[in-house]
N, C-alpha and C positions, 0 to 999 in steps of 0.2 A: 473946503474946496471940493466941489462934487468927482468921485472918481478915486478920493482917497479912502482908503482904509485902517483906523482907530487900531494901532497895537497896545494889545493887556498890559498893564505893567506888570515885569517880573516878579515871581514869588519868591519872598523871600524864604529862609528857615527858621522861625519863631526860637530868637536867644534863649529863652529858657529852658526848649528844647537839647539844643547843642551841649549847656553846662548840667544838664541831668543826663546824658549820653556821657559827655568827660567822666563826671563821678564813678559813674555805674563804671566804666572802663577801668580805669584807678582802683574800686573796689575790688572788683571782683575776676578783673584779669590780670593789672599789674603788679598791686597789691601780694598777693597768692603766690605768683613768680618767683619775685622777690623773696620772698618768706624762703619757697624751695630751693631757691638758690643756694639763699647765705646758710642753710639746712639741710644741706642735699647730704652730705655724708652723717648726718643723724638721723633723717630719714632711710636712708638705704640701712643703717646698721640696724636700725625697729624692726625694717621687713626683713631681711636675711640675715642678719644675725640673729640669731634664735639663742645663741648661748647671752646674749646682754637681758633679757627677758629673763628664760626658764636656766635652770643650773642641767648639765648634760645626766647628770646624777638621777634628775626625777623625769628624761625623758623615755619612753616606755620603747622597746624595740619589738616591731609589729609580728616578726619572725622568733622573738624571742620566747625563754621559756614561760614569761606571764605576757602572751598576748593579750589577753584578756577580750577575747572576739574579736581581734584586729585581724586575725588572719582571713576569718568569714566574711569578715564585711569589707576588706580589702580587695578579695579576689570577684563579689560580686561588681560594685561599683567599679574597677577597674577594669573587667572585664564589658562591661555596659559601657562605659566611655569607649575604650579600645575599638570594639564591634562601630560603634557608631562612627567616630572617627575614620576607618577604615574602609565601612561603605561606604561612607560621603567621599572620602578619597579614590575609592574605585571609582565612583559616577565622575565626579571630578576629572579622571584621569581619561575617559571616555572624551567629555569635553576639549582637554589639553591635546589628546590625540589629531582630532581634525582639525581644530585651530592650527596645530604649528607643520601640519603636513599640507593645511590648503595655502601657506606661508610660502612651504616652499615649490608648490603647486601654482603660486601665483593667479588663487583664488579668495574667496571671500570667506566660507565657513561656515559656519552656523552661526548667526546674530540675530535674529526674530525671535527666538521663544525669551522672551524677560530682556532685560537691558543685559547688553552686548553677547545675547545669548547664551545668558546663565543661566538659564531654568531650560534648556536642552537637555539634561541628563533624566529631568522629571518627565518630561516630554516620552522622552523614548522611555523610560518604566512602566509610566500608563498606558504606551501602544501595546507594548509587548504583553501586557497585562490582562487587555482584551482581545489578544491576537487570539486566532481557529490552533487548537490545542488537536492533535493529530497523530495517530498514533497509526505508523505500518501493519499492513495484514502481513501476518508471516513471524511477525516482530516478537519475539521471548519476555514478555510485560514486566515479570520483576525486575530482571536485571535490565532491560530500559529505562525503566525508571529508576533503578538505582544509579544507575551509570553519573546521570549529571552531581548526585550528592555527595560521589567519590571522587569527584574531581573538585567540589567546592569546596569543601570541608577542609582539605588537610591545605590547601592555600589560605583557611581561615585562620586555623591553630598554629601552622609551622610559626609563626612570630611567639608565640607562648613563652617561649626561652629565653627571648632575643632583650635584655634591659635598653630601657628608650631613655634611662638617665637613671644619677646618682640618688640616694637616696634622699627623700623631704624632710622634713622636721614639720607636722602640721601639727594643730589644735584642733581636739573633736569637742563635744556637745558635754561629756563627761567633765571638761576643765581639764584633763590633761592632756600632755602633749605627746604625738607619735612616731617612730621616725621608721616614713611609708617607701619603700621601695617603690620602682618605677618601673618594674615591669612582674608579670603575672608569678614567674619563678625561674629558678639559677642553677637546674641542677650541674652534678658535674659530670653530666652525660650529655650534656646539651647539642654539641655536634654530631652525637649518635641519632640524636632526634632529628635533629636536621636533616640528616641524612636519610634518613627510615619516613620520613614523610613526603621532601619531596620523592620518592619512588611510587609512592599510595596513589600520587594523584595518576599516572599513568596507567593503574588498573580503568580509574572512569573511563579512558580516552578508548582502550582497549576493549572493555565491555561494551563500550557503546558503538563500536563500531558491530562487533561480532552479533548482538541482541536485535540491529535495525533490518536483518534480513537485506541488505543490499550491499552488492558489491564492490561499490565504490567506498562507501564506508569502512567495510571491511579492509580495506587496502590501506584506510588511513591509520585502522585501528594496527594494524601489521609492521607501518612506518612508524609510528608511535613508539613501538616495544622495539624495533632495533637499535632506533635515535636514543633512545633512552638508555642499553644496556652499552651505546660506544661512548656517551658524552657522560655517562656516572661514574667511569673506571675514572676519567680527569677531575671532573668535580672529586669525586672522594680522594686523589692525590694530592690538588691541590688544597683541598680545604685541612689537606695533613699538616699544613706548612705552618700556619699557626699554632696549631697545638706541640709544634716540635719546639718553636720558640720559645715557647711561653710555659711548657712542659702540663699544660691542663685541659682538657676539653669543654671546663665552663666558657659560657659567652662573656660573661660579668668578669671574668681573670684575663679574657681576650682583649677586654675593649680599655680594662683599667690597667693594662701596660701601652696602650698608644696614647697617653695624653697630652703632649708635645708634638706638633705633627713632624718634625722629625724622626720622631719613634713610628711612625703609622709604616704598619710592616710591607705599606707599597713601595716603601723606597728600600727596604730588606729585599725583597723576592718579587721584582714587579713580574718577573716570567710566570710566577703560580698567582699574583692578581689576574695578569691577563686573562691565561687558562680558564681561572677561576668564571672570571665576565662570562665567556665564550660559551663554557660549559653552561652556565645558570643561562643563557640565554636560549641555546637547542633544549632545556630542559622545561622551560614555558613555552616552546613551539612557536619562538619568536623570529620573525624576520632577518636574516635569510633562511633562518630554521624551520619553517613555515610547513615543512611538506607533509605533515598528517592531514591540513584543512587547504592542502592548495585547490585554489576555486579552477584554476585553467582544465588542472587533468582531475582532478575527482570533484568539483562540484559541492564544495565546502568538507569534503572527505568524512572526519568519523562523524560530523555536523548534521547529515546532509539529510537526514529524516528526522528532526528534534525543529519542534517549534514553539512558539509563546515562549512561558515562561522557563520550561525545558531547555532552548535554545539559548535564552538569559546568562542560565545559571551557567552555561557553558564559556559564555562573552564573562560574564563575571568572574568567573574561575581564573581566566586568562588574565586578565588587569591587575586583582587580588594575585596572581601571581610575580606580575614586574612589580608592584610594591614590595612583596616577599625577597623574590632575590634582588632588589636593592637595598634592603636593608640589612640581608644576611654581607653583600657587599660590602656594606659601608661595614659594618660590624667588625668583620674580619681582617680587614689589609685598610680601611680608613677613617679609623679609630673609635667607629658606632659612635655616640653622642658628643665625643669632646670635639672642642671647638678647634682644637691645636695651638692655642694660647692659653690655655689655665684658665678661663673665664668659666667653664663651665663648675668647676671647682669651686668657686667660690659665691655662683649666683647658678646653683643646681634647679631650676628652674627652666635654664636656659639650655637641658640637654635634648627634651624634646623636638623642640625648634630646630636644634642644629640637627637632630637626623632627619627631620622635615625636608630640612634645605637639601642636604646631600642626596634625599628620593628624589624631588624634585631635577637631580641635576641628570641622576642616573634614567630617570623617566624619559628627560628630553632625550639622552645620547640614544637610549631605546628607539625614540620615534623618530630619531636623525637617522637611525641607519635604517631604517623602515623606508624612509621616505627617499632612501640614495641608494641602497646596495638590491643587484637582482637575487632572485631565487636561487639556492644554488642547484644542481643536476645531484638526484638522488645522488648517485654512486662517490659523486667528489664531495657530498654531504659524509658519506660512508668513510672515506679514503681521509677527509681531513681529523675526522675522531681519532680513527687508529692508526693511521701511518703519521699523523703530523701530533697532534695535543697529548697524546697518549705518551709517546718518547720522550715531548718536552716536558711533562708533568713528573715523568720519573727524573728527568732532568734534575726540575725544579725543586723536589724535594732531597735527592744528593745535593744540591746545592746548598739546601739549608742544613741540612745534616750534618755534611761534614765541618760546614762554618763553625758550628754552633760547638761540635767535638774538639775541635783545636781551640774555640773561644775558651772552654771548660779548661782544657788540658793545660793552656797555659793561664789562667782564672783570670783574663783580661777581656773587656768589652772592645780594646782598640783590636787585640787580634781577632776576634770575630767579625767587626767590622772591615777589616784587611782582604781577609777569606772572600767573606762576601763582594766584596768591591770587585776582587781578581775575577772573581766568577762572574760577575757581570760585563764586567769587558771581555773574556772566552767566550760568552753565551751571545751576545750582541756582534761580534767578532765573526765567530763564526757562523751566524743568522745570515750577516751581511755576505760571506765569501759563500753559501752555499745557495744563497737568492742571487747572486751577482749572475749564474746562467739561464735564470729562469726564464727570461724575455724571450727569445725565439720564438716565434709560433708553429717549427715544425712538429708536424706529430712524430710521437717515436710507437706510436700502440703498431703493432705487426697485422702485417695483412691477413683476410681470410686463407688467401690463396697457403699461406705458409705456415697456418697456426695447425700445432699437432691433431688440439681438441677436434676440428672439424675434416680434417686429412686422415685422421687416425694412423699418422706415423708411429712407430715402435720406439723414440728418442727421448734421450735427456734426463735430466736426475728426476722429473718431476714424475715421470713414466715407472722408473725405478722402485722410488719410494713409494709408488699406488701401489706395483705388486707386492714390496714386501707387507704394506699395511691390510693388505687385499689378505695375502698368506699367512697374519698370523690373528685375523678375523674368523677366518674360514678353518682352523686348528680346533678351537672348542666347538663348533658346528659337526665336523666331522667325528669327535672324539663323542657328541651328543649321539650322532645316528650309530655308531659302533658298539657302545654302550647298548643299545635301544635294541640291536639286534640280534647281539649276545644275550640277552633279558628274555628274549622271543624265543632262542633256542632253548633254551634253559629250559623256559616255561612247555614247551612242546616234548620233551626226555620226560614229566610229570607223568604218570597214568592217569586217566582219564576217568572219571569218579561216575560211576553205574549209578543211573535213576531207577529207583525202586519202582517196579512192576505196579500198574494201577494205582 
């Protein structure tokens, strides 16, 4: 019939196809399954149970007195994984940053460079790579150049201490087997290092402002070193709180008493975790803590003349540091690699992973409060170190103190647990009754018109205690020129020694 149009018969799928696809499925997917299945706990004990295999007798301990070069080739290879790891997770974290800020920005982000703008982090290494490399006239060259390596370096090493999991039972190339720690070393000073490093990094911040010959810089490099010596007195009390527990300053004795999250000593002293966050956050110059590189009033601050790669190392510094104190975080008050069910114990494998997850968690809360809370005003920056964290950090460590005294005294875990509990309803207690009048928004700061300083009234204790500090400054000054002038007389009663003629 003219007008019609002849449809193709449909194609069919040639049967010998389909039952060579069945087979192949059967073989080599359901097959396999199956096997694993009805096998799964003989499979899991081949790969971690290491005592069904080798006897514990002929396994070699890498620390031990016959390492037998485990220790050499331990700390290289470890160290080269570590490093690698760590700057992929830096870049990484660069990434994560603006993803989850343009999130709540109710923007897009960065998706163009690679699928779903994964190769962003390569992007910007290569820019900065070939960025105009620029160095200030006026500028002090060594120490400009050194500035950036003293502030990258010790956010490098600070984790050196820090164990990322239990120890392995591996097999080398020799036939025997080794049982490798998981992190670089354990001394029992490890908190001392902590301590002592992050401080190092705030020389770079400080050099670098002072060596760029500009002012603005220099004001960041000045805010740098005050933030630093208000928010280390908290950090160093609170990070006491652990080692009071636990009675050791190893990281590895810190983390192997929280392995039940129960035990994780944020539910012991969450007043010295908090501190703790707060502190380690003004000590990476983290939002709201921000005010050595605030862009509004100094223009990237001690930043503000460093560029290319210079400039990098400084962005780098920053990132390697919220990894650093999220790990010393987790380490210390939530339980560093255990899982808080025993899993890690028995599939030591799995403690890497878990400190993975907990940075990842402490990364986001970083870039939640980043992306919510304002800058704070120098002075209430200043005013919260010392009059608010600094009181509740001695707080915090009386509080474990005395727990742990009566825990001893009567050799019971339930009365230290007692102790502690009281102290946490006093401490929460009275938070709430000394915030309950904070709301008001009258001012209470005293007028020009009535303030002594600028009246120069004669009033008040404050007045007082100036002259007496004034008068017993001014005692050895005065004792200095009386001295000086009795010396003079003395010296003038001498007779006068006759210069021989020609």
């Amino acid at each position: 019939m003219a007008g019609t149009i002849a449809t193709p018969p449909p194609r069919r799928i040639p049967v010998g196809l389909v039952i060579v696809g069945i087979v192949a499925v059967l073989l080599f997917v359901v097959l396999p399954v199956v096997f694993l299945v009805s096998n799964l706990e003989a499979v899991f004990n081949f790969i971690f149970d290491v005592n069904s295999r080798v006897s514990p007798s002929d396994v070699i301990q890498c620390y031990g007195a016959d390492g037998r070069g485990c220790p050499i080739v331990h700390s290289v290879l470890y160290s080269l994984i570590f490093f690698f790891i760590i700057l992929t997770g830096f870049a990484y974290t660069t990434l994560l940053e603006r993803r989850v800020i343009s999130f709540f920005q109710q923007r897009v982000g960065p998706n163009r460079v690679g699928p779903m703008g994964l190769l962003q982090p390569a992007a910007d290494g290569l820019k900065l790579i070939f960025k105009e490399d620029i160095i200030p006239t006026g500028a002090d060259r060594p120490v400009y150049l050194l500035a950036p390596i003293l502030k990258t370096v010790p956010a490098l090493i600070i984790l050196s201490v820090v164990p990322l999991g239990p120890h392995l039972t591996l097999p080398w190339f020799d036939g025997l087997w080794y049982s490798v720690p998981l992190g670089l070393t354990d001394p029992n000073v490890g908190i001392l290092w902590l301590m002592g490093i992050t401080s190092i990094g705030t020389y770079g911040v400080v050099l670098a402002g002072w060596a760029s010959n500009n002012k603005y810089a220099m004001l960041g490099g000045l805010r740098a070193t005050a933030q630093m010596l208000s928010y280390e007195l908290s950090f160093g009390l609170a990070i006491a709180v652990p080692v009071l527990i636990v009675g050791s300053m190893s990281l590895g004795d810190i983390i192997s008493r929280q392995t039940m999250f129960y035990e994780w000593f944020v539910f012991q002293n969450p007043l010295a975790a908090g501190i703790l966050m707060i502190a380690l956050l003004a000590e990476v110059n983290r939002s709201p803590f921000d005010l050595p590189e605030a862009e509004q009033e100094l223009t990237q601050g001690f930043m503000t003349e460093y560029s290319g790669m210079k400039f990098a190392m400084f962005m780098m510094s920053e990132y390697l540091g919220m990894i650093a104190v999220s790990v010393i975080s987790a380490s210390l008050f939530f339980g560093g690699y255990n899982d808080g069910f025993g899993l890690v114990q028995s599939l030591p494998f799995l403690g890497p992973l878990v400190i993975i997850g907990k940075v990842i968690i402490f990364l986001l809360i970083m870039i939640w409060i980043r992306a919510t809370l304002p800058r704070l005003r120098y002075d209430r920056l200043m005013a919260l170190g010392w009059k608010v964290l600094l009181p509740l950090a001695l707080v915090a460590v009386f509080w474990s103190a005395l727990a742990i005294m009566i825990g001893d005294a009567f050799d019971s875990p339930v009365a230290y647990g007692i102790v502690a509990g009281v102290f946490f309803v006093v401490v929460v207690g009275g938070g709430l009754f000394v915030m309950r009048g904070q709301g008001n928004l009258t001012s209470s700061e005293p007028t020009l018109e009535n303030d002594p300083i600028i009246t120069g009234e004669r009033r008040g204790i404050g007045w007082a205690a100036l002259q007496v500090v004034g008068a017993l400054i001014a005692i050895p000054f005065a004792l200095f020129n009386f001295t000086i002038s009795v010396l003079e007389n003395l010296a003038k009663l001498a007779p006068e020694e006759k210069k021989p003629e020609g």
